[in-house]
Backbone bond lengths (Angstrom), bond angles and torsions (degrees), N, CA, C in turn:
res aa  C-N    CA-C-N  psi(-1)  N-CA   C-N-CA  omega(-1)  CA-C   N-CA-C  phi
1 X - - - 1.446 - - 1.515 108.91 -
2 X 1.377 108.42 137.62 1.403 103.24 -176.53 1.635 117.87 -89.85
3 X 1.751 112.80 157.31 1.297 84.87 -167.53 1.589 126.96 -94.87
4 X 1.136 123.18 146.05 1.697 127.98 -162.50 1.981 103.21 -55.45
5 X 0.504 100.09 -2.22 1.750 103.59 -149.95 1.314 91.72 -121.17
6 X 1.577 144.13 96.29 1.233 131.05 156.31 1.491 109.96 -51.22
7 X 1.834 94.94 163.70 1.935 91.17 159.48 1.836 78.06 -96.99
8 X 1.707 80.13 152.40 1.725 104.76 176.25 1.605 87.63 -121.74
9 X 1.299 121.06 150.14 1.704 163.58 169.08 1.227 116.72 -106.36
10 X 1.598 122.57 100.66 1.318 117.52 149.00 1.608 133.23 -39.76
11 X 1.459 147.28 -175.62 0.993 120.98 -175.08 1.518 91.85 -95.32
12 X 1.199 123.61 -35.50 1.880 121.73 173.63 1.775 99.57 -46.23
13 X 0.777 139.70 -33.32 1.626 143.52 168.91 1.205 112.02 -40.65
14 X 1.423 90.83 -72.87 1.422 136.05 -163.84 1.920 99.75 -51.58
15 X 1.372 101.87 -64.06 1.764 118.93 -169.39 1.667 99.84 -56.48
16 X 1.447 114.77 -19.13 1.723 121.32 -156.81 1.310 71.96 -79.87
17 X 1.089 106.04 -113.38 1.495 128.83 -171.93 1.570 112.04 -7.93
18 X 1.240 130.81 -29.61 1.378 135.70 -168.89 1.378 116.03 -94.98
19 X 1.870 111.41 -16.26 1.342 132.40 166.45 1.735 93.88 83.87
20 X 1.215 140.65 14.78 1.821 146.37 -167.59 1.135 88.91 -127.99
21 X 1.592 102.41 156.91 1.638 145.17 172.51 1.902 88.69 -59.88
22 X 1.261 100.93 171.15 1.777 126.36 -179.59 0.991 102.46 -66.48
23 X 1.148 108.56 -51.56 1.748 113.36 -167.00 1.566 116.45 -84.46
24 X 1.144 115.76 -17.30 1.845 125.90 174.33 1.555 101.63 -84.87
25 X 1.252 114.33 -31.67 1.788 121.48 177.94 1.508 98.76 -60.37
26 X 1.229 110.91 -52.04 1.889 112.58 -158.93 1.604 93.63 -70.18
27 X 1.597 129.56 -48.27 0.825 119.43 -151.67 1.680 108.92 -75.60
28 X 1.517 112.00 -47.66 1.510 119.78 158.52 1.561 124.25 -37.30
29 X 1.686 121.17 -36.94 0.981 120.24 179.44 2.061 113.82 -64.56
30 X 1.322 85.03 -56.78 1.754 106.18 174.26 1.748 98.03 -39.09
31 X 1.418 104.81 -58.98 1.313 106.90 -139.19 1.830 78.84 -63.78
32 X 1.258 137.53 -88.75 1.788 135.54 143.65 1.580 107.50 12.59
33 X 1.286 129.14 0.89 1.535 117.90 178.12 1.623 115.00 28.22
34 X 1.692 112.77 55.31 1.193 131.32 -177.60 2.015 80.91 -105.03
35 X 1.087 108.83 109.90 1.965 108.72 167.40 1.355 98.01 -107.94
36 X 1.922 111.09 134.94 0.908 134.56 149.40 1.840 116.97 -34.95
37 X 1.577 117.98 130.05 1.277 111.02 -155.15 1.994 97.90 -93.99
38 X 1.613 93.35 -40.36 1.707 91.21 -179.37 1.838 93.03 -169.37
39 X 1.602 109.21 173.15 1.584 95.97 -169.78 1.567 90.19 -124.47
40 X 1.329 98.45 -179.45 1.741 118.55 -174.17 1.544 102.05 -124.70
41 X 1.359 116.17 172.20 1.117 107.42 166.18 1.895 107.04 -123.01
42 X 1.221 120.40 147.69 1.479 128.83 -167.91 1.165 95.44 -73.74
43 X 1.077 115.41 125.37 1.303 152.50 156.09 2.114 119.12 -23.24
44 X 1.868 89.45 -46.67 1.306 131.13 175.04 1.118 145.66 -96.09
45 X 1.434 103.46 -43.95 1.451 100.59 158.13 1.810 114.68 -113.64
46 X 0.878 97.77 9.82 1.998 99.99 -174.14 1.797 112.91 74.41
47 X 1.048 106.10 14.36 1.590 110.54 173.28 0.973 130.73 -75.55
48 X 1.286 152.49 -178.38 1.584 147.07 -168.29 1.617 96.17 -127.08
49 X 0.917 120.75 129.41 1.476 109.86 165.35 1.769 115.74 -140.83
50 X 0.731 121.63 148.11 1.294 149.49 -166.71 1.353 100.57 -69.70
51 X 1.539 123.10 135.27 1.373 133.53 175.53 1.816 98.77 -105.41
52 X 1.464 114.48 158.31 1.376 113.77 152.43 1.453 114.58 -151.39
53 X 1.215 113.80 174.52 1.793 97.53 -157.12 1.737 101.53 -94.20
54 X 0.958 106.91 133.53 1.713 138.23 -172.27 2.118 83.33 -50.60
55 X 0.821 139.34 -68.95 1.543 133.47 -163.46 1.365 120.03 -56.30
56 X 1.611 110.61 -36.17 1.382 125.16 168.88 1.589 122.64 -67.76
57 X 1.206 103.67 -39.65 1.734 126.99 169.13 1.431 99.86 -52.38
58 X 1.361 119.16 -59.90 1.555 112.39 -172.43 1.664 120.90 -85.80
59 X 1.581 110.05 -20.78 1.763 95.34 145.97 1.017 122.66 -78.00
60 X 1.313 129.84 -10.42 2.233 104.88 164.67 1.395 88.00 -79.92
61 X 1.648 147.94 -42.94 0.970 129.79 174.52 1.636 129.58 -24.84
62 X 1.301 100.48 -66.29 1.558 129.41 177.74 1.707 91.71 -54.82
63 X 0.880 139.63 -62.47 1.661 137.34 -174.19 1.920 113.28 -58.07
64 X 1.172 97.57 19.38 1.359 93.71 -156.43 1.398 103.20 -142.66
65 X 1.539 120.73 -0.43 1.268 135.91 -175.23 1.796 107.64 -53.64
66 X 2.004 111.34 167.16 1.200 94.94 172.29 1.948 119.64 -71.99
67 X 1.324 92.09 145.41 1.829 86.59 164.40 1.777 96.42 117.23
68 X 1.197 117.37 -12.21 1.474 134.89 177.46 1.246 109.64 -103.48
69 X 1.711 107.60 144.39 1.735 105.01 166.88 1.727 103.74 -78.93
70 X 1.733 84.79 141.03 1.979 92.22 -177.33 1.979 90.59 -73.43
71 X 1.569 83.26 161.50 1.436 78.77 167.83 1.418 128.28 -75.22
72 X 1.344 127.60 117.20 1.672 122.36 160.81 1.539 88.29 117.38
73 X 1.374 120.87 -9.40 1.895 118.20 -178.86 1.119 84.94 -100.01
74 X 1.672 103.16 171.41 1.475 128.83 157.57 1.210 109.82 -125.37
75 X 1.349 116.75 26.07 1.732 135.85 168.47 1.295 118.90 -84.27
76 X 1.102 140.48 135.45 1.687 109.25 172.64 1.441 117.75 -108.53
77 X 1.141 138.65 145.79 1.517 143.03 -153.02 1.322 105.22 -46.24
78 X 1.153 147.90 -69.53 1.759 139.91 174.86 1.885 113.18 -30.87
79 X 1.362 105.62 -60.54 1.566 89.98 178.83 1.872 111.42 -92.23
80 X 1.482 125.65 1.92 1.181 105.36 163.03 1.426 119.59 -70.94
81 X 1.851 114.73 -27.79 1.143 111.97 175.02 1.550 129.95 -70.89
82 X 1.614 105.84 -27.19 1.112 129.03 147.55 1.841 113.69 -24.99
83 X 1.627 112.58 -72.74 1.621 112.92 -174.47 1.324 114.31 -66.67
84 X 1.645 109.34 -20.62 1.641 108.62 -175.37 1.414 97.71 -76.27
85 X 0.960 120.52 -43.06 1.813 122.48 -171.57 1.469 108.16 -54.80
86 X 1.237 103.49 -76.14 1.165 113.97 168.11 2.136 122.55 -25.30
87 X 1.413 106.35 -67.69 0.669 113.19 -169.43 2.146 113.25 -63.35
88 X 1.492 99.84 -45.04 1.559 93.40 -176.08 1.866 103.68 -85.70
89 X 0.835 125.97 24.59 1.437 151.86 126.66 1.507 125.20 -30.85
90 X 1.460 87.06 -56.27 1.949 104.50 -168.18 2.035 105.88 76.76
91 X 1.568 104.17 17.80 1.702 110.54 -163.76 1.670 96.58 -52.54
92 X 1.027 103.59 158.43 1.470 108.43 178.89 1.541 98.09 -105.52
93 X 0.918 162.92 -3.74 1.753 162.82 96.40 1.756 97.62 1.03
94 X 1.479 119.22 -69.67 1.339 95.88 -167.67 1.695 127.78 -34.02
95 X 1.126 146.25 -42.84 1.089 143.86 145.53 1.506 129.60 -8.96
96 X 1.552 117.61 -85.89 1.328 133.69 162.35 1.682 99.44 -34.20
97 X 1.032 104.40 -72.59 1.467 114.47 -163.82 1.627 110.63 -43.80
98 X 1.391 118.22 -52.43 1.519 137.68 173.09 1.590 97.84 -50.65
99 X 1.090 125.40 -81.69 2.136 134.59 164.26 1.811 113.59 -25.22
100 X 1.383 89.87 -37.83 1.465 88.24 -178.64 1.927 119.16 -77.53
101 X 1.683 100.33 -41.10 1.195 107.08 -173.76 1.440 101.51 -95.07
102 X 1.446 135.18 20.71 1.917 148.89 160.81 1.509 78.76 -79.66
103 X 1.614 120.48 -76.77 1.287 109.33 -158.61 1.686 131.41 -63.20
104 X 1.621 100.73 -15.09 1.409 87.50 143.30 1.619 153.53 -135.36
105 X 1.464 80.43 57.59 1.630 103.26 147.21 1.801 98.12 108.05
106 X 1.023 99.98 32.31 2.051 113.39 170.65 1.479 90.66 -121.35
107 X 1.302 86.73 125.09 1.453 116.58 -178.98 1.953 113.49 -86.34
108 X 1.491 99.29 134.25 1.417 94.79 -174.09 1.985 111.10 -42.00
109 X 1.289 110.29 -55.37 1.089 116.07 177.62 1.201 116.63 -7.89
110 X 1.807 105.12 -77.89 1.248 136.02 -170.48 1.458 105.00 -63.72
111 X 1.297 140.69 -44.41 1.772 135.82 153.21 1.487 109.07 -37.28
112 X 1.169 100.64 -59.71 1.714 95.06 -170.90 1.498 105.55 -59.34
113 X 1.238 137.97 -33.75 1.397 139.85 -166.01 1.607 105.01 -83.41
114 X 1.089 122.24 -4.99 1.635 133.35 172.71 1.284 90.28 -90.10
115 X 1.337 129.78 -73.80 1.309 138.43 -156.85 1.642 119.88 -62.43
116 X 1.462 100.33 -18.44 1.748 130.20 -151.81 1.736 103.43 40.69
117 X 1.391 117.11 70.69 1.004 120.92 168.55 1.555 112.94 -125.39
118 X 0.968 109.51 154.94 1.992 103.26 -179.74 1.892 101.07 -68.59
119 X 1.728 105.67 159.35 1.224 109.52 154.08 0.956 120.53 -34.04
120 X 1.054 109.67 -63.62 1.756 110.40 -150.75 2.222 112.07 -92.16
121 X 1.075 91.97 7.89 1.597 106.45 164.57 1.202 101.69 -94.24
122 X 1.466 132.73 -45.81 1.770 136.22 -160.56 2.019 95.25 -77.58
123 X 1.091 99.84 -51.44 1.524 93.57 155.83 1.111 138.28 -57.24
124 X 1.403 135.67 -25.05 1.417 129.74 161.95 1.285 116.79 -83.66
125 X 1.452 106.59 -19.66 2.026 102.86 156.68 1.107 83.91 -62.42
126 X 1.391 136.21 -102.41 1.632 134.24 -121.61 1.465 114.79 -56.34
127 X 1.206 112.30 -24.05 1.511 109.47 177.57 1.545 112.21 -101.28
128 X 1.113 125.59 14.02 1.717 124.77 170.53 1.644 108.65 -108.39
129 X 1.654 99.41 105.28 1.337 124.34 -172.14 1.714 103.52 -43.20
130 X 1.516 115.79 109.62 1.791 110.59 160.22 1.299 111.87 -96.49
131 X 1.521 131.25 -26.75 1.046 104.61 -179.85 1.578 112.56 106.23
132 X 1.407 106.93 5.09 1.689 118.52 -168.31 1.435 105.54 -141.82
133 X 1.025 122.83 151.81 1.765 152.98 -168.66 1.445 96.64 -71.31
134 X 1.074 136.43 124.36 1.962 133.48 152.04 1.458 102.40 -63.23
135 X 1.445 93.58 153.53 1.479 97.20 -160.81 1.752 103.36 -84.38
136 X 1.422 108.31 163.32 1.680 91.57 -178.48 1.530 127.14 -90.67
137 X 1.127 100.44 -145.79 2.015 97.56 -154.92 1.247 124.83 3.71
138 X 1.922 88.00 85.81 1.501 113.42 169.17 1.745 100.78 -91.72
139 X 1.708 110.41 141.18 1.650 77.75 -162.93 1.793 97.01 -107.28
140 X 0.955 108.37 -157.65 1.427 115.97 -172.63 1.372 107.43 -95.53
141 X 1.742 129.83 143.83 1.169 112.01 162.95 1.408 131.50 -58.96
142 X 1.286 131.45 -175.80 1.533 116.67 -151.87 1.732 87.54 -92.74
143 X 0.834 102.57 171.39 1.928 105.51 -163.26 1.696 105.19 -83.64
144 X 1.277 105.05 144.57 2.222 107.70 -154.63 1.286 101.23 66.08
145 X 1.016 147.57 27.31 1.715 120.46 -162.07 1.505 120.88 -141.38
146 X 1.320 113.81 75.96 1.785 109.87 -163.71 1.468 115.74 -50.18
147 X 1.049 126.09 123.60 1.599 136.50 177.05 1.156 110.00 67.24
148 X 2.028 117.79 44.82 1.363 109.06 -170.68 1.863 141.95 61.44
149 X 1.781 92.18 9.65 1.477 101.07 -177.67 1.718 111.07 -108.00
150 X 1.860 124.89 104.37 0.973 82.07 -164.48 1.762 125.59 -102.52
151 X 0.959 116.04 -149.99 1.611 121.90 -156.89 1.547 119.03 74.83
152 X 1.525 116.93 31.75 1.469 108.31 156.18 1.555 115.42 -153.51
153 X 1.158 137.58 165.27 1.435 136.86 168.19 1.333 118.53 -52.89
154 X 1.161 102.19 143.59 1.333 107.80 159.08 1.574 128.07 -30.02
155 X 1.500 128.24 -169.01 1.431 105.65 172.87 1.832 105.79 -141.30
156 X 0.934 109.04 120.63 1.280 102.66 -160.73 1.415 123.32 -40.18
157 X 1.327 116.63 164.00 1.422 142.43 -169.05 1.790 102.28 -24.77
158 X 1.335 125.18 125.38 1.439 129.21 -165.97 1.495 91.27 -95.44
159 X 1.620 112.51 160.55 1.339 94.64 -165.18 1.991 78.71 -151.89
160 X 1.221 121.89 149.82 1.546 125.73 164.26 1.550 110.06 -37.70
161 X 1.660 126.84 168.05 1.033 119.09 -162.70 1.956 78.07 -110.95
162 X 1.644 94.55 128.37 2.078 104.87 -169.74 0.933 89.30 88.48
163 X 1.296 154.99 -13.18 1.515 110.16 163.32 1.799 103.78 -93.87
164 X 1.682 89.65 -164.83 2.044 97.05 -168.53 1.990 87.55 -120.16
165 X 1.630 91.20 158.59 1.567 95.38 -175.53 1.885 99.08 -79.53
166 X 1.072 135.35 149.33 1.497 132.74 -169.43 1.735 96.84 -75.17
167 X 1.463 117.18 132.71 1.050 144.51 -156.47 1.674 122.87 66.75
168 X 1.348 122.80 7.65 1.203 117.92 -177.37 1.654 102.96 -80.75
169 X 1.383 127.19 170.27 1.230 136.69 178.40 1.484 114.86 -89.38
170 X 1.895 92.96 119.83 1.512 92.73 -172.87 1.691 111.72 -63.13
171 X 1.047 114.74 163.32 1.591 129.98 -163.26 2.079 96.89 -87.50
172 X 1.122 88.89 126.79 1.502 108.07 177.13 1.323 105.78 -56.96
173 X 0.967 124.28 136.68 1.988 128.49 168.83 1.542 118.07 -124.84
């Protein structure tokens, strides 16, 4: 007999288990048509919070394993966990490692969106000299597929930030 009583998951539950922030849980859940079943109120702070059912939580879980694209990344679960480690670490590798896997062919964008950091922060890691090796098996994006997303090309030839891509037209002065 099955049992009458789901387990229900707060979204702090919910975000554990899913390895994401509160707010990336709710939105992943929605986006997964996982609906909140009914809410509680905290105990602690007097808030209302939202239950969701413990079985549904662990199939977007299960969809999300390493070796799969996460949803909304173009990272795939082994090396996104890789940049999170790294990164709430304070590792001095994150850098190299971030520069290393730009050059082949993961787009800052797509780092920062593993990391939930902006472009242009994941770039001032990768280009501020530490002095340390990136760690290895960084993997390749998935083949056609810029930053691991697929249905598009690659993106042409990456080039230092001031320099020009080789054959582009030097800039008039």
């Amino acid at each position: 007999m099955a049992d009458p009583i789901p387990e229900l998951w707060t979204i702090d539950a919910c975000a554990a288990h899913l390895g994401i922030q509160e707010g990336s849980a709710r939105g992943l859940l929605s986006r997964r048509g996982v609906e909140s079943v009914d809410t509680i109120r905290d105990p602690e702070s007097g808030r209302y919070r939202a239950r969701y059912p413990a079985d549904k939580v662990r199939a977007v879980a299960g969809d999300r394993r390493p070796g799969k694209q996460t949803s909304g990344r173009g990272t795939t679960g082994d090396f996104t966990r890789t940049l999170r480690s790294l990164h709430a670490a304070g590792d001095p590798r994150l850098g190299p490692t971030l520069k290393t896997a730009q050059s082949k062919g993961w787009s800052y964008a797509v780092l920062g969106e593993a990391l939930e950091l902006s472009r242009e922060r994941v770039r001032q890691i990768a280009v501020k000299p530490t002095g340390h090796s990136p760690v290895q098996d960084i993997p390749d994006p998935a083949p056609g597929a810029p930053d691991g997303r697929p249905g598009k090309a690659l993106p042409r030839e990456v080039t230092e930030p001031g320099t020009r891509a080789p054959g582009s037209p030097a800039s008039e002065g």
